[in-house]
C-alpha positions, 0 to 999 in steps of 0.5 A: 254558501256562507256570506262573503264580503266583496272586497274578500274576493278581488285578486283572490286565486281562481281554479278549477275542479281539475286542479288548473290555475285558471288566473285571479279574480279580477271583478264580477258582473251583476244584472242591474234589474234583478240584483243577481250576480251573473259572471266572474271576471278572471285575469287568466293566467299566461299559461292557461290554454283553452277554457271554453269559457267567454272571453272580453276585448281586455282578454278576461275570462267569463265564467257564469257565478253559478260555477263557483263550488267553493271559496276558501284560499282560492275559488274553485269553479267547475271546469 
């Protein structure tokens, strides 16, 4: 994957490979030790059902940066 800025991404549109509009970037988490990105942090959308994905006390999605497969005008992740 080709480098991207961080500040890029925040707000960016996030879906998945279905075509579902899962909500926007909202931030991402790293491990301290190790310098690795590990979790997306999604707003989801209001309308959004079950995603099977970790979801925070502020309702926030956590999806594992590994699921990313592209980022262009959204994020897809694999769903």
């Amino acid at each position: 994957m080709a480098e991207i800025l961080a500040e890029n991404l925040s707000g960016k549109a996030v879906m998945g490979s279905d075509g579902a509009e899962l909500g926007m970037l909202y931030n991402i988490t790293m491990d301290i030790e190790s310098g690795r990105l590990v979790d997306l942090l999604i707003e989801p959308d209001e309308s959004l059902g079950d995603t099977r994905f970790d979801v925070d006390d502020a309702g926030r999605l956590h999806v594992p940066v590994g699921r990313v497969q592209a980022v262009k005008d959204h994020m897809i992740i694999q769903r």
